[in-house]
Structures are given as structure tokens and as C-alpha cells.
C-alpha positions as CSV (number, residue, x, y, z in Angstrom):
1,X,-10.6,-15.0,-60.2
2,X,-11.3,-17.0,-63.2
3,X,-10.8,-20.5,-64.1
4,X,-13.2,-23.8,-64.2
5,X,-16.5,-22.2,-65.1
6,X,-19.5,-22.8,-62.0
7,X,-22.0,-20.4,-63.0
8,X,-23.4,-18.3,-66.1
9,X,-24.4,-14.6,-66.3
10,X,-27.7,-15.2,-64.7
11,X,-26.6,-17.6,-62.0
12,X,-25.6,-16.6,-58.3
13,X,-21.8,-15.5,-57.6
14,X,-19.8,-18.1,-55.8
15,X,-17.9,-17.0,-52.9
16,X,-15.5,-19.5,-51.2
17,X,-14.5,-19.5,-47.3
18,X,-11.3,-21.5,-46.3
19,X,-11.3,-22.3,-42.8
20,X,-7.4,-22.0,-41.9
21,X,-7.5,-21.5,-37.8
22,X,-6.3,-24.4,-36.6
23,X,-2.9,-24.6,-35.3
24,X,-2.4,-28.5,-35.7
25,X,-1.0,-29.4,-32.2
26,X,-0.2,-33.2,-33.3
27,X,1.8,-31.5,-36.3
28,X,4.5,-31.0,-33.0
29,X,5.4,-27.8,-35.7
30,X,5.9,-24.1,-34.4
31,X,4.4,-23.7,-38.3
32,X,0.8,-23.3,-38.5
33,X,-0.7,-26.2,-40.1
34,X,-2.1,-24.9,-43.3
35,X,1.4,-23.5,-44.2
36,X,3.0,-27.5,-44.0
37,X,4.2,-28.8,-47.6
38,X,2.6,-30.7,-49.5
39,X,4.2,-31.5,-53.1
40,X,6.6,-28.3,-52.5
41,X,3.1,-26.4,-51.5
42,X,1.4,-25.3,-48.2
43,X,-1.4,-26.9,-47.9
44,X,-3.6,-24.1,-48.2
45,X,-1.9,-23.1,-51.6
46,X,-3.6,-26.7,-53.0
47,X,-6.9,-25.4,-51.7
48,X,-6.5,-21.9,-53.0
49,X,-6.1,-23.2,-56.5
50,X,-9.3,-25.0,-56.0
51,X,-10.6,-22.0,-55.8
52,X,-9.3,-20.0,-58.7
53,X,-10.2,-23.1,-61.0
54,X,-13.9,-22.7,-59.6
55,X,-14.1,-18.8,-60.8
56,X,-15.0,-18.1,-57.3
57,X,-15.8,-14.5,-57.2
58,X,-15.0,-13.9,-53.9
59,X,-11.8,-15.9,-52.0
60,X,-11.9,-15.2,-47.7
61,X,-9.7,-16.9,-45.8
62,X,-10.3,-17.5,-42.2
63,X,-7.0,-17.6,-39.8
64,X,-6.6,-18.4,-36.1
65,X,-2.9,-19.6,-34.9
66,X,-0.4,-17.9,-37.1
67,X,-2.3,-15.8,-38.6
68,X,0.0,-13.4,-39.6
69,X,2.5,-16.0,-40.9
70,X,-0.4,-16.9,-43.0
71,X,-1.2,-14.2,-44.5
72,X,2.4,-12.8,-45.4
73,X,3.1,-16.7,-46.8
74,X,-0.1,-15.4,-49.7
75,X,0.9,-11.6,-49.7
76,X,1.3,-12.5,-53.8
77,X,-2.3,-12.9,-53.6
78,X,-4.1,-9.4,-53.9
79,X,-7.7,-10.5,-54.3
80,X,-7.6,-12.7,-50.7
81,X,-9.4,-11.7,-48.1
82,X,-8.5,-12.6,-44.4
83,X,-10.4,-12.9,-41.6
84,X,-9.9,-14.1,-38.0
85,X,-11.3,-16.5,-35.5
86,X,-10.6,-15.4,-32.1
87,X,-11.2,-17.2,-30.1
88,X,-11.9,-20.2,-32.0
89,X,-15.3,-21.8,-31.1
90,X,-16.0,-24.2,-34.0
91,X,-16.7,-24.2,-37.4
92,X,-19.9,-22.6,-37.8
93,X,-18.1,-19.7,-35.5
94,X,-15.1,-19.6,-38.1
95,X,-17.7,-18.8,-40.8
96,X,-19.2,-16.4,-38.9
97,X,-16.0,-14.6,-38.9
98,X,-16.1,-14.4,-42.9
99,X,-19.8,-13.3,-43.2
100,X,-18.6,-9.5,-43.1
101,X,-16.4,-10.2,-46.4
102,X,-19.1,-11.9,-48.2
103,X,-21.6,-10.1,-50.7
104,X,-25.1,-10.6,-49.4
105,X,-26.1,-12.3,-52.3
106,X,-24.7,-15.5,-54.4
107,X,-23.6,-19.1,-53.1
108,X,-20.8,-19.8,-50.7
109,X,-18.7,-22.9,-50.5
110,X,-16.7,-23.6,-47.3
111,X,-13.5,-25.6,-47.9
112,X,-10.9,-26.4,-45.4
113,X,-7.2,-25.2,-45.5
114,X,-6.3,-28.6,-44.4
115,X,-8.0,-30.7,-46.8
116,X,-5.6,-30.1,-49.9
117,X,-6.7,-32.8,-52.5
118,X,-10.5,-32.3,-53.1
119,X,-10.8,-31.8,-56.8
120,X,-12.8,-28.9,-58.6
121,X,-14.7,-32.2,-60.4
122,X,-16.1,-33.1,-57.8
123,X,-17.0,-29.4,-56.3
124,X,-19.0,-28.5,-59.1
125,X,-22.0,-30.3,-58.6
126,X,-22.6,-28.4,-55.2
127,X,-22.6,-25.1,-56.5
128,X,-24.9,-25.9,-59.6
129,X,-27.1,-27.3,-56.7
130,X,-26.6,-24.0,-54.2
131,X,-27.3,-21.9,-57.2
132,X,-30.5,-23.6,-57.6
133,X,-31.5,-23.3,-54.4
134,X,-30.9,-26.0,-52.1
135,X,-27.9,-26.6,-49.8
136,X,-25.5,-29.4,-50.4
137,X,-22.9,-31.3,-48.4
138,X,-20.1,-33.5,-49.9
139,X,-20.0,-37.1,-48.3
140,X,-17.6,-40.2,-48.6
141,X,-18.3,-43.9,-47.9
142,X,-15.5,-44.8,-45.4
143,X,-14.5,-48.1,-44.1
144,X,-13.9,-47.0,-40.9
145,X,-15.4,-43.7,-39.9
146,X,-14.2,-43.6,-36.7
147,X,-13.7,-39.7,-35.7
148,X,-15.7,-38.8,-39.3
149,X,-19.7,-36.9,-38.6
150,X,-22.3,-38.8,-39.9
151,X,-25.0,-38.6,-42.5
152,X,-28.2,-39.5,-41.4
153,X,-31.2,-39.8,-43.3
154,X,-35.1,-40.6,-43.5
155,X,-36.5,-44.1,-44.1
156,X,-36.9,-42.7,-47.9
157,X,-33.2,-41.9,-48.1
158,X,-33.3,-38.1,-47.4
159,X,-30.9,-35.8,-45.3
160,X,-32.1,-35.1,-42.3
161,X,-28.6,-34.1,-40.7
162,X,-24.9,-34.7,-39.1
163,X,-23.8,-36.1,-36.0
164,X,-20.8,-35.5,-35.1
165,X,-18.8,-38.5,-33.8
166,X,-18.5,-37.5,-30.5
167,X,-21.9,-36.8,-29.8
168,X,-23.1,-40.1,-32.2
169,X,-24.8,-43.2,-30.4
170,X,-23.6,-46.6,-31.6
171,X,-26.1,-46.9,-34.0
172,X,-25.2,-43.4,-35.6
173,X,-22.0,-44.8,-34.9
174,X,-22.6,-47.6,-37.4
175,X,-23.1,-45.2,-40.4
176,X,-20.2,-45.4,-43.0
177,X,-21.7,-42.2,-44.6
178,X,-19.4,-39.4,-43.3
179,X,-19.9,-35.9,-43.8
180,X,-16.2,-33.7,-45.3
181,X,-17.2,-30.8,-43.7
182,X,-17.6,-29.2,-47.5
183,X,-20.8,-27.9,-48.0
184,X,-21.8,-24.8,-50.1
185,X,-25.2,-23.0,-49.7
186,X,-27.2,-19.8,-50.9
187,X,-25.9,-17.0,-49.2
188,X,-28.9,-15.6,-47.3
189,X,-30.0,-19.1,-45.7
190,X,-26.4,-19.6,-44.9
191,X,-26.5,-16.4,-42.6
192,X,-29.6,-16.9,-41.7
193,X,-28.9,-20.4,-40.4
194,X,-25.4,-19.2,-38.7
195,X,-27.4,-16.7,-36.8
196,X,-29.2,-19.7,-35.4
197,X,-26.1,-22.5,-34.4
198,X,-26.1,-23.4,-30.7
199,X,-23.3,-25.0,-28.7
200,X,-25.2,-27.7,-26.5
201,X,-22.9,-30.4,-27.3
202,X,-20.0,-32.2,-26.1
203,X,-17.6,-29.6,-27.3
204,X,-19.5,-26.3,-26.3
205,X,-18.5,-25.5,-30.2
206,X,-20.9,-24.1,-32.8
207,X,-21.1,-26.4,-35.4
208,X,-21.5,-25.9,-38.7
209,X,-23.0,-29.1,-39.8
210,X,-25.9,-28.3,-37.8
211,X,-27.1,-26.1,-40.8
212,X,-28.2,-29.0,-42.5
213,X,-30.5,-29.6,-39.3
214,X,-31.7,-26.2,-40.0
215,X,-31.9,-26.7,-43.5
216,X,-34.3,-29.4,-43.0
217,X,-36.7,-27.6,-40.4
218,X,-36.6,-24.4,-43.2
219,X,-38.2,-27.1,-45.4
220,X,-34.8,-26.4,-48.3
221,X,-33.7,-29.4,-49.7
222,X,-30.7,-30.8,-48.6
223,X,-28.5,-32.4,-51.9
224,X,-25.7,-34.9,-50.4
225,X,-23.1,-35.8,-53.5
226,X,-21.2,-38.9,-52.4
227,X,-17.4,-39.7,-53.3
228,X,-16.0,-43.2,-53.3
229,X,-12.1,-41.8,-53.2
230,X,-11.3,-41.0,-49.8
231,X,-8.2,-39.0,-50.6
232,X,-10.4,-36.2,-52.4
233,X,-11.4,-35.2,-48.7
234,X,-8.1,-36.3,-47.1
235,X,-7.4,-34.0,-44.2
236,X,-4.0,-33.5,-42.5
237,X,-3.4,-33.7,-38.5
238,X,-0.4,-35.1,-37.7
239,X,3.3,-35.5,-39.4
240,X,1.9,-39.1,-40.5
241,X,-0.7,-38.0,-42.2
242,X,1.2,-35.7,-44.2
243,X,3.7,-37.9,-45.4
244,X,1.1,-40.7,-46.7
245,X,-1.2,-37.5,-48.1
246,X,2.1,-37.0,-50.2
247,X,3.2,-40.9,-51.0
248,X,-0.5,-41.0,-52.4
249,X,-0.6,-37.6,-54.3
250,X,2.8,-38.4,-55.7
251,X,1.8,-42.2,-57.0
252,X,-1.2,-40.5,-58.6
253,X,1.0,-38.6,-60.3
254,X,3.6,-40.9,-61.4
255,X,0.6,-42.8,-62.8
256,X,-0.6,-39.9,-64.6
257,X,2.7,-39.6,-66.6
258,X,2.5,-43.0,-67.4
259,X,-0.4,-42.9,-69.0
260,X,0.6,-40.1,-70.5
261,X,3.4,-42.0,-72.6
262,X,6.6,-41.0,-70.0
263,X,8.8,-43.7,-68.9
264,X,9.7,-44.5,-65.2
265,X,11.9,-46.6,-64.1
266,X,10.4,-47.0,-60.6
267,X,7.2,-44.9,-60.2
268,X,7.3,-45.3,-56.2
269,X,10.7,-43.0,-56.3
270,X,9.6,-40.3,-58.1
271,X,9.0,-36.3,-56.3
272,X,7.3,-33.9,-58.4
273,X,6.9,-30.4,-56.2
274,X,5.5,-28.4,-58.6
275,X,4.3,-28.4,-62.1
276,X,6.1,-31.2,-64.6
277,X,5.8,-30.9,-68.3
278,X,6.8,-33.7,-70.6
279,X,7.2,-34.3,-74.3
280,X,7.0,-37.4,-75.9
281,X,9.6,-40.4,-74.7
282,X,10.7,-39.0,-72.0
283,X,13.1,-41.2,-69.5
284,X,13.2,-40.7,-65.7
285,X,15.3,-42.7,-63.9
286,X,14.8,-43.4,-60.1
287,X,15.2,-41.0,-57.1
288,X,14.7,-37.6,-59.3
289,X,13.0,-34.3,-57.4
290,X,11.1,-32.0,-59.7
291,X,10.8,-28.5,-58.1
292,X,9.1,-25.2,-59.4
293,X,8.3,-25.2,-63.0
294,X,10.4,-28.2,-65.3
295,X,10.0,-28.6,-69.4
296,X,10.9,-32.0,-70.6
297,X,11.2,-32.3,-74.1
298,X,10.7,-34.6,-76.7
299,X,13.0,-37.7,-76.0
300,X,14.7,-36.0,-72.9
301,X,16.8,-38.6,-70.5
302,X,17.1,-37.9,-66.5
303,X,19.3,-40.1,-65.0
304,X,19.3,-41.0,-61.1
305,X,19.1,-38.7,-58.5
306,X,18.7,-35.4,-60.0
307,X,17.7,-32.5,-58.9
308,X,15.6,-30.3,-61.0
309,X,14.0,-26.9,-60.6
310,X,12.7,-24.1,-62.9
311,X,14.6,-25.4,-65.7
312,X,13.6,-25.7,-69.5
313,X,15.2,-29.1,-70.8
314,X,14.8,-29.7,-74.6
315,X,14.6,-32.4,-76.9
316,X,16.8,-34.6,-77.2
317,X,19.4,-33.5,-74.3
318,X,20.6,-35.9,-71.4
319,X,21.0,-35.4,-68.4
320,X,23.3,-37.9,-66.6
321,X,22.6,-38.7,-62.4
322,X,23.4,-36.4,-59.7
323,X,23.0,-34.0,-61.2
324,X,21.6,-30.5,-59.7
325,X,19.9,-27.7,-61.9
326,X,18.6,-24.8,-60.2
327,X,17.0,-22.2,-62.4
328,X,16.0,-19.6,-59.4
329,X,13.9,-17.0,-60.8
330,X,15.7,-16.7,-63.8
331,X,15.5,-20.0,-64.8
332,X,17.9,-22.7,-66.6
333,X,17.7,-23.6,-70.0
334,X,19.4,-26.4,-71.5
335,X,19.7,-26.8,-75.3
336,X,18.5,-30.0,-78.0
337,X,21.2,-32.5,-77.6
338,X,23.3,-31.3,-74.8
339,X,24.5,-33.8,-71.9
340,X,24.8,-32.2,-68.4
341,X,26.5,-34.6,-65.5
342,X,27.6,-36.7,-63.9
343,X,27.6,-34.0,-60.7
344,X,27.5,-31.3,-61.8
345,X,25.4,-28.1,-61.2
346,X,23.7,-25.6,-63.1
347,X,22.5,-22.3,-61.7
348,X,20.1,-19.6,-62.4
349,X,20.8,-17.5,-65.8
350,X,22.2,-20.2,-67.1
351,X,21.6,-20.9,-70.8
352,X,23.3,-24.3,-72.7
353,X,23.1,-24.4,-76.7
354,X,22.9,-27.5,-79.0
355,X,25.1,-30.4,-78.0
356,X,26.6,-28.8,-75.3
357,X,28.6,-30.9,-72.4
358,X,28.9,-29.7,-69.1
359,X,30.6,-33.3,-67.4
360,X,31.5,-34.1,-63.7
361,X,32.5,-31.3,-61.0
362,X,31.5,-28.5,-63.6
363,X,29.1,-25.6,-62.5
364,X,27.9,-23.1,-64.5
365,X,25.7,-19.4,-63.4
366,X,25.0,-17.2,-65.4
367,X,26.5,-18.2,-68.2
368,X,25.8,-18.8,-72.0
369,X,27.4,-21.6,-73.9
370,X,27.2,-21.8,-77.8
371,X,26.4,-24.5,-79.7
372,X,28.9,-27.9,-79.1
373,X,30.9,-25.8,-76.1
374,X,32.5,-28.4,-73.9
375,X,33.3,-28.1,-69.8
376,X,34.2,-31.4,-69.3
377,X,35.0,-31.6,-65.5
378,X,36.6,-30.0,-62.6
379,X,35.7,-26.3,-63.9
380,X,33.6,-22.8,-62.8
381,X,31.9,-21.1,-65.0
382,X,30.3,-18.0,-63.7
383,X,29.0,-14.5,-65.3
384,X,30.5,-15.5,-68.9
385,X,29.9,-15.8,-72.6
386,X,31.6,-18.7,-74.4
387,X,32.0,-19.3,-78.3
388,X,30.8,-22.5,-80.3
389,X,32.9,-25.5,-80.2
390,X,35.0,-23.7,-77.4
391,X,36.8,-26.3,-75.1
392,X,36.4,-25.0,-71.7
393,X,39.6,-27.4,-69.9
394,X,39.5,-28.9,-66.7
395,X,40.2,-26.4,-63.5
396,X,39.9,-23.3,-65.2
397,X,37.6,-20.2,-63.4
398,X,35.9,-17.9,-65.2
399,X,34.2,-15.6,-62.2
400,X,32.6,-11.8,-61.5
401,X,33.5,-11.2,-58.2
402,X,34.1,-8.2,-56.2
403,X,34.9,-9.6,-53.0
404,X,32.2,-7.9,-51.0
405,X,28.5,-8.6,-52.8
């Protein structure tokens, strides 16, 4: 895997290990919890692409509940590893499970399948500091901790460990501090350390933020990089959760395309669920669902309530509310100038050329329309080729149907 460059051609290969056992009982979901949406995304798929944009070497992903499920939804991802945690007796246990996939050598970093929004930015900075040695835990300052481990350190401000909050007295308890649970560490400590977890604690679990402990008693420094933006380490538990993880993720991205120069009418009704590209002046009304892969243009105009996915939209064309464009795996494309809608309903293979109008109660498949063609309403358009300037009247069908397929 390549991507976001972590290391050089001298410095240790970075493995990653998503923990992805759980089966998320408050998700009240026969799906396992990793394989929720997020954005039009299983979780896990956000975390995975954390990984490729960290050049990880080395990607093992450890299941529990579901695991087969798991693996067949990421059967498009050959260089994945799987490996499972049965039973499931912790974290530090679930990394056990990996070690037999990992090289001996190089740095691992252990991300969680249900913590979708921590940014490779703010990864980094532990794997320059595993690759030099030391082992490093991400932290966040939390106004209210409650359920969170927490970082405790010397009178001179040094690591010396995680409590978990369970096991935590009220002064512990009192530490805003928390650990993420993301950590990444030289490979051979790591092992070593694993090798050494106990489960005297309230859970009878094997946890693995007692490496730091360990850490600290092997005399390796321990490198804590705290975050201010709680979302980064989000995690996901229950159907509440998810649905303000996605209200957040989808203002931040509304934002983003305002500073990026697009218009929105109201950037609290806005659904991108997938990858949004947009030119220059681009309009988007209120109440519009991006889906799959979508190219805006330069000036394009969405009106209300449209629909949009894997469609090409270029400069210049409008296209008017309700309006649903689904471009499949073919795709849609829709030409400079044209005007799609009122309700109306394009489908995969479908091509539009400058200045067409496709109006109300019109849907098109598989078709290609020349330059200035005109369906105007109440027509079906499927399987043809139509002329320039052709005038396409209300009620006509234009089909390739056998009857049987």
C-alpha cells in the first residue's frame, strides 16, 4: 500500500492492526459494528483508508462477531490480512491474534475499526516516534472523561501509564487526559510486552494499555501526542452515536466546500456519501445526497432534493430539484449547458450532450442524446441513440426489452 509517506528507505516498516471484533450490542443491529455506515462507508472502510494514506506495509485486520461478513464486505481488498479473536478477551488479546501476520521487524500501529475519523495528520507523529525507538500513545483532553482510560504521569510530567476507568480511583478519576486506545510501537517490544499482559483487573481482560506500564519498567520512553478535537478519536457504540459521528463529519464537510468557494444554501442539509468534486461557482441547494463518485463543474446548479451518484456533471449544466441521477457502474454524464429535471431520472449508461433538456417525468438508460436533444416530459428513453436538435415528444417509449432478462 502506498500513500502519505511515514518512513524512508532506512526507517522501520509500518504495519497497522485494526481491531474489528466487537459485535456492538447497543447498535441493536444483526450487522457487525465495523460494517455500520458512515458517509455511505462501513466504518472500517474510513479506517482502512487511514491506512493506505499511511504507506503502511502491512494491513491485518482482527475480526470477532461477523467475521465472515467482514471479510467478504473487503474481498476487493487483496493485500488484507484477517485474523480472529476467539474468544475475545481484550485488546491486548486481539493483538495477540495479529502477531502471526506481522513481520518481526518494523513499527506497528493499532487502530480501531470503530474509530472512523482519526486523521493520518495526526498519526504521523507516532510512527516517526516508534521508528525511533520509543512507544507512543495518542491522547485527547476531554471534558468529561467518564468511561475514557487515563493518562497518568510523574510529578515531572512523564508517562508512567493507563488506568482504565473501571479500575481508576477518584483521583485518577479526576484526570481529563484520556488515552484513544491508538498507540504504535517497535515491533519486537510490542511482542515482547504482549507476552507479558495479565488479566488481574475488573474485567479479567488483557489489556493493552498496560504496555505503556511495561514500557516504563523496560526503561523505553513513552511519547504521548495530545489532540484538542475530540472527533479525531470519536468511537461508535450505539445508533446515537453514529448519527451525531455523521451530523459532525458532514458539517465538516459542508465547511470544507465553503471554503473552498462552493455555494450552499443551507450547509446543515447537505449528504455527501462518498467523494464530491466541485468546480468553481458551484450552487447546491438544500436537501441534496451525493453518493459514489460526483463531478461538479465550473458553474453547475443542483436544485433541491436531488439525488446524485456516480455522475460526471459539467460546466455550466442545471440541474433542476427532485431530481434522481444514478450512474451505477457505468456512470452518468451530463453535458455543458444541459438542464435535467424537475423529476426526472437518469440511469446508468446514460450520456447527455450540450444543452440538452431532459424535463419532468422523463427517464433516460442507456442512452445518448446529441447536442440541444429535447425530452421534455412524460417520456422513456431506454437503450437508444438520438440526433442533435431531435425533439423527443411527450409519452413516447423508446425501449430494448425481451420480456424475460
Amino acid at each position: 500500500m502506498r500513500g502519505m509517506t511515514t518512513s524512508t528507505a532506512s526507517s522501520p516498516a509500518l504495519s497497522v492492526v485494526v481491531l474489528a471484533a466487537g459485535k456492538g450490542t447497543r447498535m441493536r443491529s444483526d450487522l457487525p459494528k465495523v460494517l455500520q455506515p458512515l458517509a455511505g462507508k462501513p466504518l472500517l472502510g474510513h479506517v482502512l483508508d487511514t491506512a493506505h494514506q499511511l504507506a503502511a506495509e502491512r494491513v491485518v485486520v482482527v475480526t470477532g462477531f461477523g467475521a465472515q461478513r467482514v471479510q467478504q464486505a473487503f474481498a476487493d481488498q487483496p493485500h488484507l490480512r484477517f485474523a480472529l479473536q476467539e474468544p475475545q478477551l481484550g485488546t491486548g488479546h486481539a493483538v495477540q491474534q495479529a502477531l502471526a501476520d506481522l513481520p518481526d521487524d518494523g513499527v506497528c500501529l493499532v487502530l480501531y475499526g470503530d474509530v472512523p475519523l482519526a486523521p493520518a495528520a495526526s498519526l504521523v507523529p507516532l510512527v516517526a516516534e516508534a521508528q525511533a525507538g520509543a512507544l507512543a500513545v495518542l491522547t485527547v483532553e476531554l471534558g468529561d472523561p467518564t468511561g475514557y482510560g487515563r493518562i497518568l504521569r510523574s510529578a515531572d510530567g512523564a508517562v508512567q501509564g493507563i488506568v482504565e476507568h473501571k479500575d481508576a480511583t477518584p483521583a485518577q478519576r479526576a484526570v481529563r487526559e484520556c488515552n484513544t486506545g491508538i498507540l504504535c510501537a517497535p515491533l519486537p517490544h510490542l511482542r515482547r510486552w504482549l507476552g507479558q499482559l495479565r488479566n488481574d483487573n475488573a474485567q479479567g481482560e488483557y489489556y493493552l494499555t498496560d504496555v505503556v506500564r511495561l514500557a516504563v519498567a523496560d526503561g523505553c520512553p513513552v511519547r504521548a501526542h495530545r489532540i484538542s478535537d475530540a472527533l479525531q478519536v470519536a468511537g461508535v457504540n450505539s445508533p446515537a452515536q453514529l448519527a451525531e459521528l455523521e451530523r459532525a463529519l458532514q458539517r465538516r464537510r459542508a465547511q470544507a466546500m465553503i471554503e473552498q468557494g462552493v455555494r450552499l444554501a443551507d450547509p446543515a442539509r447537505l449528504d455527501v456519501r462518498g467523494c464530491l468534486h466541485c468546480g468553481q461557482d458551484v450552487e447546491i441547494d438544500v436537501n441534496c445526497i451525493f453518493e459514489g463518485t460526483v463531478q461538479l463543474g465550473d458553474g453547475v446548479r443542483i436544485g433541491a432534493h436531488c439525488v446524485i451518484a456516480n455522475a460526471r456533471i459539467e460546466a455550466g449544466a442545471q440541474i433542476l430539484p427532485f431530481t434522481h441521477i444514478d450512474g451505477g457502474a457505468s456512470g452518468v454524464r451530463v453535458g455543458p449547458l444541459a438542464q435535467v429535471g424537475p423529476f426526472a431520472r437518469l440511469r446508468p449508461g446514460t450520456e447527455l450532450g450540450p444543452e440538452v433538456h431532459i424535463g419532468n417525468f422523463v427517464e433516460v438508460k442507456n442512452s445518448q442524446l446529441a447536442a440541444g436533444a429535447k425530452a421534455n416530459h412524460l417520456a422513456y428513453l431506454g437503450d437508444a441513440t438520438v440526433g442533435e436538435r431531435v425533439n423527443y415528444g411527450a409519452g413516447c417509449i423508446t425501449a430494448n426489452y425481451d420480456g424475460a432478462t
